[in-house]
ZAKOL-65365 format. One record per residue (C-alpha): residue number from 0; chain; x, y, z. Coordinates in pm, 1 decimal, padded with zeros to 6 digits. Example, Ala and Ser with C-alpha at 12.3 -4.5 7.8 and 13.67 -1.06 7.14 Angstrom:
(0 'A' (01230.0 -00450.0 00780.0));
(1 'A' (01367.0 -00106.0 00714.0));
This chain:
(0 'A' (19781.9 00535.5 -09324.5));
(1 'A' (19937.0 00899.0 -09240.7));
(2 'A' (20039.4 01073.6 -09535.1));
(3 'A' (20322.6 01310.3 -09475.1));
(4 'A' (20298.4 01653.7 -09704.1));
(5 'A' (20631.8 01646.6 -09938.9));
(6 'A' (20814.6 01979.1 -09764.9));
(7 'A' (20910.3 02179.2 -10055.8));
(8 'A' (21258.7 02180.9 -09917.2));
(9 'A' (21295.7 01785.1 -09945.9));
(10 'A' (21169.3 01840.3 -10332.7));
(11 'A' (21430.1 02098.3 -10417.7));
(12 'A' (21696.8 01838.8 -10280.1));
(13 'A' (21552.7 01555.3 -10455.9));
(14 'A' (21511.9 01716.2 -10803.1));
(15 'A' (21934.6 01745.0 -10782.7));
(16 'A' (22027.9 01371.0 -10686.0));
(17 'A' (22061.3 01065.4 -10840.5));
(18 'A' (21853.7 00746.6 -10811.2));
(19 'A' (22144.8 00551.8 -10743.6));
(20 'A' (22248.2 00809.1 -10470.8));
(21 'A' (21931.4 00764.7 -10294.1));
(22 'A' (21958.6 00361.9 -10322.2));
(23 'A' (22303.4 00400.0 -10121.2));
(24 'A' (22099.3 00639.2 -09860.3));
(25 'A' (21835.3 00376.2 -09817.2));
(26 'A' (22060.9 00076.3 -09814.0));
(27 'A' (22174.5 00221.9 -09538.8));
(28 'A' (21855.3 00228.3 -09362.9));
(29 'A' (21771.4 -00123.8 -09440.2));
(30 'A' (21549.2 -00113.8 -09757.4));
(31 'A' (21677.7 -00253.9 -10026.6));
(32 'A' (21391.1 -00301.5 -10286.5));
(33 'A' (21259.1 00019.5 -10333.8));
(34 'A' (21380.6 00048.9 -10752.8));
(35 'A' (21097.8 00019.8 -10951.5));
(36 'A' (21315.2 -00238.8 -11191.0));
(37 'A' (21250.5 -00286.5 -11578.7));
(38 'A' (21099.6 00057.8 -11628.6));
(39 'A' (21292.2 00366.0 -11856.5));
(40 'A' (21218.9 00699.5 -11922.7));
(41 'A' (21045.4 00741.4 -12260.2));
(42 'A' (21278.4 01063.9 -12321.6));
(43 'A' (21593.3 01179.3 -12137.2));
(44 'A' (21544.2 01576.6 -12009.1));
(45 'A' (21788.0 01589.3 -11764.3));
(46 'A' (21555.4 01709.1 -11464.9));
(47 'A' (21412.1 01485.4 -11167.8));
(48 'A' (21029.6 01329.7 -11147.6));
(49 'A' (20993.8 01439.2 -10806.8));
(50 'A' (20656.0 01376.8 -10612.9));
(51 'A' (20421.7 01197.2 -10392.2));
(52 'A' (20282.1 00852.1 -10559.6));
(53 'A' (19909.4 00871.2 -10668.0));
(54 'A' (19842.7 00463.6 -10733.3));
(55 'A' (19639.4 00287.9 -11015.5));
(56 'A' (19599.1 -00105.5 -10945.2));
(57 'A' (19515.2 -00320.2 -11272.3));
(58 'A' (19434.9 -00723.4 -11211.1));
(59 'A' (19421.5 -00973.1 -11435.7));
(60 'A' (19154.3 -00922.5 -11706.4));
(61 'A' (18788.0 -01128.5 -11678.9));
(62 'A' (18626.5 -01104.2 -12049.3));
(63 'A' (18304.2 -01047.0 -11977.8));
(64 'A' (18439.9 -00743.3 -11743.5));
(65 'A' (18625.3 -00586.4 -11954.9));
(66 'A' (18473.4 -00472.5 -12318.8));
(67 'A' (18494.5 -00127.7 -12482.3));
(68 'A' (18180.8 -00056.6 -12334.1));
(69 'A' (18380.1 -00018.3 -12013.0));
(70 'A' (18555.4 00302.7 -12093.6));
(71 'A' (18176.1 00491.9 -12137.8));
(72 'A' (18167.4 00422.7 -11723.6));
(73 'A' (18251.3 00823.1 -11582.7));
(74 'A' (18417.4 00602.3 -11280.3));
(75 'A' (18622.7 00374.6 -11478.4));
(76 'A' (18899.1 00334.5 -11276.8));
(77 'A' (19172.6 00431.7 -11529.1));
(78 'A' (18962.1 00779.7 -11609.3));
(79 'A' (18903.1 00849.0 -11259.3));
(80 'A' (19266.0 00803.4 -11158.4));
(81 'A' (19340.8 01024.3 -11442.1));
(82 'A' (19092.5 01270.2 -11335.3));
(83 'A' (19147.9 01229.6 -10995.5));
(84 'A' (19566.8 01248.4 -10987.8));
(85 'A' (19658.2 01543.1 -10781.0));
(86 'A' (19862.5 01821.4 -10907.7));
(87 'A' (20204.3 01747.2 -10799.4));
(88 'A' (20183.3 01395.5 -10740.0));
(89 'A' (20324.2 01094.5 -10939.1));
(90 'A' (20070.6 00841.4 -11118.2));
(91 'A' (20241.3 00511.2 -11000.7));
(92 'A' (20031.2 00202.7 -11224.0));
(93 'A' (20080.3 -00170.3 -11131.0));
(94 'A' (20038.5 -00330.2 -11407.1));
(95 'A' (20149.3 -00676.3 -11361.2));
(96 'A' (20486.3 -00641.9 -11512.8));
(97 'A' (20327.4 -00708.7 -11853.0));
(98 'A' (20371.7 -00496.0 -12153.8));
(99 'A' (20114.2 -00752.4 -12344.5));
(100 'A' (19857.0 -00477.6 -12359.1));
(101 'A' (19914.7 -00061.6 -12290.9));
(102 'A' (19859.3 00087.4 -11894.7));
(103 'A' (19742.2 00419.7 -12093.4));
(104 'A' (19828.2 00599.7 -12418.3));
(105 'A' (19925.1 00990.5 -12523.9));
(106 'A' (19529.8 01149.0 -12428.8));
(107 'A' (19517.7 01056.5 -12111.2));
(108 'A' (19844.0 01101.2 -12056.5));
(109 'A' (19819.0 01430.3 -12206.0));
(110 'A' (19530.4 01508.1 -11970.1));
(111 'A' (19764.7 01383.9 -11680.5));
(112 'A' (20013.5 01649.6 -11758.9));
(113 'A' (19731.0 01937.9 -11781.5));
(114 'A' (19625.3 01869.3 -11471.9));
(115 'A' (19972.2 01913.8 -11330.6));
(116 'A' (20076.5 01561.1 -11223.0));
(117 'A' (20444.3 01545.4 -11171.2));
(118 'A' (20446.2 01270.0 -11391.2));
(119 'A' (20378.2 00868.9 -11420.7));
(120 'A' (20541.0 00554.8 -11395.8));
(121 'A' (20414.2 00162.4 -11512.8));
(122 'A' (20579.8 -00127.1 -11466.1));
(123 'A' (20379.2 -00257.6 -11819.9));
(124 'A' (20397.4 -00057.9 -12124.9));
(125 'A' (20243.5 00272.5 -12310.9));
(126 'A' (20065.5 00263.6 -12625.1));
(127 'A' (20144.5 00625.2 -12865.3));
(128 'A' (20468.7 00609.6 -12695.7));
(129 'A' (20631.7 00828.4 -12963.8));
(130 'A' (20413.8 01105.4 -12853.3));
(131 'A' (20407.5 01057.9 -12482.7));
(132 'A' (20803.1 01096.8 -12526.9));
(133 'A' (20718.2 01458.0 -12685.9));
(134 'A' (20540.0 01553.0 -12330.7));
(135 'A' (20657.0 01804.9 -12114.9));
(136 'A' (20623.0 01579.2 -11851.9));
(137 'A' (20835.3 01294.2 -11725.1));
(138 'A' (20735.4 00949.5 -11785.2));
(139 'A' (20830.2 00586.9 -11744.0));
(140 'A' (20740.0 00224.9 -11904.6));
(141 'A' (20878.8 -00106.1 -11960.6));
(142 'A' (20849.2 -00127.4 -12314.0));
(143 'A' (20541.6 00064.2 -12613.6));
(144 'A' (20252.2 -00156.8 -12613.1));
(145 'A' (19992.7 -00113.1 -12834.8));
(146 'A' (19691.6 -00289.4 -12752.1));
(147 'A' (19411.3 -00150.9 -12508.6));
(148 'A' (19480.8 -00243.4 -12166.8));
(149 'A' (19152.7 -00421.3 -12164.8));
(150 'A' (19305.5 -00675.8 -12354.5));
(151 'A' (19450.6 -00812.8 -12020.0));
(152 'A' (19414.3 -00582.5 -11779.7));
(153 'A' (19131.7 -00428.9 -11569.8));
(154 'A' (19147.5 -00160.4 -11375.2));
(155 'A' (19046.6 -00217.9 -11023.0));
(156 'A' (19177.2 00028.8 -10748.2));
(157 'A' (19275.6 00385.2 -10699.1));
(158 'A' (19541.5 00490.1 -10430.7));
(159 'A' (19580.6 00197.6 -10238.3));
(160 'A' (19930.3 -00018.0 -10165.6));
(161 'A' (20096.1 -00150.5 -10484.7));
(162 'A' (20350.5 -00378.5 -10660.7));
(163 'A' (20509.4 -00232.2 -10895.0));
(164 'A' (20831.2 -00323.8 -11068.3));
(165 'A' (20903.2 -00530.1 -10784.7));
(166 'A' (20921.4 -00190.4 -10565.7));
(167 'A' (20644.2 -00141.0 -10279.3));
(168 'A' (20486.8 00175.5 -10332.4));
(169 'A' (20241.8 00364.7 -10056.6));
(170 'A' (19979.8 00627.7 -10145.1));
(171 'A' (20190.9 00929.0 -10066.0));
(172 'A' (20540.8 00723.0 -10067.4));
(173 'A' (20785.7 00960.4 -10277.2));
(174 'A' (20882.3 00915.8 -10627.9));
(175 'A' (21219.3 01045.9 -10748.0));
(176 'A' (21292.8 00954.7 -11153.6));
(177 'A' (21601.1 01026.6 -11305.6));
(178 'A' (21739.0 00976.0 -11660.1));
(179 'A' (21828.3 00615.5 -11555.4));
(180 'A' (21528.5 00492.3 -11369.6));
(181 'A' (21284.2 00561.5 -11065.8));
(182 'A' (21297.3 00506.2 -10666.0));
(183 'A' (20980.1 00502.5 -10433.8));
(184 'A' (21126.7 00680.2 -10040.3));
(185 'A' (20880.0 00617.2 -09758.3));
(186 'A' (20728.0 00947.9 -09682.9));
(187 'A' (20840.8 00900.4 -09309.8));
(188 'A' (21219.3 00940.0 -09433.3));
(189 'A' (21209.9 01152.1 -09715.6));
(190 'A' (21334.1 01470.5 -09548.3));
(191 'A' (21686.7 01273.5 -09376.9));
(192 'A' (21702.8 01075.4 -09728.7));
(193 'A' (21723.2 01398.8 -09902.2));
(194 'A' (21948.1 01564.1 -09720.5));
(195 'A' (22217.5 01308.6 -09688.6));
(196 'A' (22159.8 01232.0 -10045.3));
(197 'A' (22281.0 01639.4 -10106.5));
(198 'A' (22558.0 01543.1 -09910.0));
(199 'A' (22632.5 01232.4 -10102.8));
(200 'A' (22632.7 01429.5 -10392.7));
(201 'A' (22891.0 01694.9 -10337.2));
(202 'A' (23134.0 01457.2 -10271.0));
(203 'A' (23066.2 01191.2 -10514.2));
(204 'A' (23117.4 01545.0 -10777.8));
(205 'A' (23472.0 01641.6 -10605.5));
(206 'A' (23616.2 01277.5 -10645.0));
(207 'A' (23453.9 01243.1 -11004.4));
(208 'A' (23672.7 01550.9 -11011.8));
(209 'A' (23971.6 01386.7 -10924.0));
(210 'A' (23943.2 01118.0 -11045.5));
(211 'A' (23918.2 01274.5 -11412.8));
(212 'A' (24294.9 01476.8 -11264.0));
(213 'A' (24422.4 01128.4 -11212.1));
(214 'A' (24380.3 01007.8 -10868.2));
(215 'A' (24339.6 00646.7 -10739.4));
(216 'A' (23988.2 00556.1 -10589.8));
(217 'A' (24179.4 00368.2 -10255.5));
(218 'A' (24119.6 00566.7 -09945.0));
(219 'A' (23949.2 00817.2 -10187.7));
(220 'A' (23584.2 00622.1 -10263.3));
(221 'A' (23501.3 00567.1 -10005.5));
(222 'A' (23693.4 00817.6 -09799.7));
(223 'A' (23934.8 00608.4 -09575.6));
(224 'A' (24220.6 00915.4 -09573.6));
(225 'A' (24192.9 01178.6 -09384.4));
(226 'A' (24390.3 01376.7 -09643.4));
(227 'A' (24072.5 01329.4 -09898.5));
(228 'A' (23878.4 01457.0 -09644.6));
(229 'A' (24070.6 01768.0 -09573.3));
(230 'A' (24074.6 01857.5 -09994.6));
(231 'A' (23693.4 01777.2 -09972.3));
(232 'A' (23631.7 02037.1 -09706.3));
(233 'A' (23836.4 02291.1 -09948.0));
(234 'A' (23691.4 02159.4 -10243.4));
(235 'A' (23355.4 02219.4 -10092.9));
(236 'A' (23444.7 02621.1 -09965.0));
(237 'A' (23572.2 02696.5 -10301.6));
(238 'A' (23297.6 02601.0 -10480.4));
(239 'A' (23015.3 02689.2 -10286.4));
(240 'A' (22958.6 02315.5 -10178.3));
């Protein structure tokens, strides 16, 4: 599959948009199940995950497979990923949807971040959630989980095409996380999602705006007058929009 480089344009306007924003932009387009559902961000910094998804595949667990022994393997899957992750991307883990047992804890997340990864998303769970949270990197689970993914999990693929969440997510697909929760954008659209998701923006901010002054939301959201229109396009020159 082509891999499209994120232009650093397209990040800029992603890291200032909203998930939900960018759901509306793709609805348009057709997709509708591209929300990673069930996950939340381990700590609220009001700034955008924004990057190209890096993918970790974990399959059921086979016991004679999986045993602590495992994790002295240089290529263990989980390590290598880790290792592996480029700067700037997003670690994107499918891990069944099941919280049972941990995708990863706080060192190799930790080594995740000094690396430079963008950050890291599972649809199971993180054990040392608490200090993942403290991170200076965004991050995203279902629920803390303290058992060793071994438990249930194996780790059995690096960068290939995942479930996760429900979402599909590509090797190089964009990930955008907000404070609410996280959207994969095919790589092939991110540039036209981005920029009509700026545009989005400004003028869902001028009718919040009125709104909050006491206006009524018919022929206003979505703009059926051509009066809103008109105070949009002023709205929009006075404030540098």
């Amino acid at each position: 599959m082509t891999q499209h480089p994120l232009n650093p344009e397209t990040k800029a306007k992603l890291e200032q948009v909203s998930v939900a924003t960018l759901c509306t932009a793709l609805y348009k387009r057709g997709l509708r199940n591209q929300v990673i559902q069930d996950v939340h961000p381990l700590s609220q910094n009001g700034r955008n995950m924004v990057g190209p998804a890096f993918t970790l595949r974990y399959m059921p667990a086979r016991e004679d497979r999986n045993t602590l022994a495992e994790f002295r393997n240089p290529k263990h899957p989980q390590r290598h990923a880790v290792e592996t992750c480029p700067p700037g991307a997003v670690l994107v883990m499918d891990s069944r949807k099941n919280a049972t047992a941990a995708s990863a804890g706080d060192i190799l997340i930790t080594r995740l971040m000094v690396r430079g990864a963008a950050g890291v998303v599972t649809d199971g769970g993180f054990r040392d959630a608490m200090r993942i949270a403290e991170l200076d990197m965004p991050a995203y689970h279902h629920r803390p989980s303290s058992p060793t993914n071994l438990t249930i999990n194996e780790a059995i693929d690096i960068n290939v095409p995942i479930g996760c969440g429900d979402a599909p997510v590509f090797p190089g697909d964009i990930v955008v996380g907000d404070d609410d929760s996280v959207i994969i954008i095919p790589a092939h659209m991110a540039d036209e999602v981005a920029a009509e998701a700026v545009e989005m923006t400004a003028y869902e901010d001028f009718v919040v705006e009125q709104v909050k002054a006491g206006a009524t939301i018919i022929g206003l959201y979505p703009p059926t007058q051509d009066e809103n229109l008109e105070k949009f396009a002023k709205w929009r020159k006075e404030n540098g929009r």
